[in-house]
N, C-alpha and C positions, 0 to 999 in steps of 0.2 A: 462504457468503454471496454472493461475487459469482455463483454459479450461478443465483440467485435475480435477479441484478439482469440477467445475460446473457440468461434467459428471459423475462423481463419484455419488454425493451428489443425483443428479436428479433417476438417474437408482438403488439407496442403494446400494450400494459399497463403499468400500474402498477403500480412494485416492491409488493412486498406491505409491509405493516409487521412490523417483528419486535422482539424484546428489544433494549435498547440495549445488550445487553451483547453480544450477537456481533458484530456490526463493533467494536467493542473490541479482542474476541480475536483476531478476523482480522488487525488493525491490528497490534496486539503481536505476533503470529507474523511478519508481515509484515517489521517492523522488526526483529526476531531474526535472522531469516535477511535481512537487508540488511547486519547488523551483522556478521555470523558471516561472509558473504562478501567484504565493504569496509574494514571497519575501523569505530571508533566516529567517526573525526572525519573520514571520506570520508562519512560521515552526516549528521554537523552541517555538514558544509560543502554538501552537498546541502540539506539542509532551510533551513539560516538564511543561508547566504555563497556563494550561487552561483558569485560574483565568482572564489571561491577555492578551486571544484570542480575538479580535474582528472581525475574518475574519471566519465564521462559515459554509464556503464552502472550507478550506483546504482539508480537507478529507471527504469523501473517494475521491479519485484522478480520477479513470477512471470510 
């Protein structure tokens, strides 16, 4: 999926439209392997508690 959005952006185009369900999937593998590397609450403190992040390499994931 982001292959899609990296060709787009590169050549000025518009990403194409696709199923809503693959940036879904992307998303969830995304966070899998955010999870599998960080921990589950170096996660949630990424995503909701900035404040209370001390792992400053959760994201971006790939």
């Amino acid at each position: 999926m982001s292959e899609f959005d990296d060709l787009a952006v590169s050549t000025g185009q518009t990403r194409p439209t696709t199923d809503p369900l693959g940036p879904a999937i992307v998303i969830e593998i995304c966070i899998d392997i955010a999870r599998h590397r960080h921990g589950d609450w170096n996660i949630l403190y990424a995503l909701a508690r900035a404040e209370r992040s001390t792992d400053t390499s959760v994201f971006p994931v790939l």
